[in-house]
N, C-alpha and C positions, 0 to 999 in steps of 0.2 A: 107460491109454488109448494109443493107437496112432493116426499119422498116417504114412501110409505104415507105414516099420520104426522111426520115430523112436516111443521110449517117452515117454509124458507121464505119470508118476505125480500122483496126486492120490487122495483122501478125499471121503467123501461119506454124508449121512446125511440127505439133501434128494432124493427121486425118488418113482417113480411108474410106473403103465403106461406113459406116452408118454415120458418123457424123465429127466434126471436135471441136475443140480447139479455140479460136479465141485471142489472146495477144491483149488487146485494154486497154485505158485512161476510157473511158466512157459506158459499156459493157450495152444493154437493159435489162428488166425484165426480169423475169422467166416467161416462158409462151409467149415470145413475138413470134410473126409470122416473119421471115425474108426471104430474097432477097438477096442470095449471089452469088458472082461475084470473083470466084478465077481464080489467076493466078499461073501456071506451068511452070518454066524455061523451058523446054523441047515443051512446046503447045502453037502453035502461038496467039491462042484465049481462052480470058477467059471462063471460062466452068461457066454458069449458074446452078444452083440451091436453091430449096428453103427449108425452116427448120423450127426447130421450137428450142426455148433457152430453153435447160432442167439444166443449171448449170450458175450461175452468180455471180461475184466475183467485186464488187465493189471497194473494198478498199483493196484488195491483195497489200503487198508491193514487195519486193526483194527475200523471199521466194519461190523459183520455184514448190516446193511442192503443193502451195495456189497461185497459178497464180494472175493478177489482170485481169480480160475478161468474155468470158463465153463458156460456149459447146455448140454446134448447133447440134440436130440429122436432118440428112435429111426426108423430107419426098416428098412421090411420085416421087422420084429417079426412071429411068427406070433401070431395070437389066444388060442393057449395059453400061449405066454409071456408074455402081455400080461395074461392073467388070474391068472401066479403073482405078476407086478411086482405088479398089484395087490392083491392076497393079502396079499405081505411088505410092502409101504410101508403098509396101511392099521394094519399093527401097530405103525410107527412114530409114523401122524401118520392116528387114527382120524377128527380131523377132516379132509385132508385137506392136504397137501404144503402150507403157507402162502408158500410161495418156488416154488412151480411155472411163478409168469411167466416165470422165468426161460429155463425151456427147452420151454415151452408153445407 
């Protein structure tokens, strides 16, 4: 993830058509504008999109409930990317994303 040029690495195995979960050390503000850059075991190329941080968790410890990261919803996502998100997460979590408040 990307704030401005600044890199934010983090993991993630919690998303969705609208948004995603992000597992990081050092998660941005709320409100911050991002640049993300995920990768799909399955997709040769990472899928761009950008977002905005509506949940952040700075000091989260070992608690999975209270993750330590942030939420990103996407924004200006075209309809076709938003039907492959939902493609690849529904093979993750057929019931559906159980942590999606997060960046709902």
């Amino acid at each position: 993830m990307y704030v401005k040029d600044e890199l934010f690495p983090g993991t993630s195995t919690n998303f969705g058509p609208t948004g995603i979960l992000i597992l990081m050390d050092n998660p941005p503000m709320l409100g911050e504008e991002v640049r993300l850059k995920i990768h799909f075991p399955d997709v040769p190329n990472p899928v761009e999109v950008k977002g905005e941080v509506v949940w952040t968790n700075p000091f989260g410890g070992t608690d999975p409930a209270i993750p330590k990261g942030c939420g990103v919803k996407f924004t200006g996502i075209l309809p076709d990317l938003q039907s492959i998100f939902s493609n690849i997460s529904f093979r993750y979590h057929p019931q559906g994303d159980p942590l999606k408040f997060f960046y709902s």
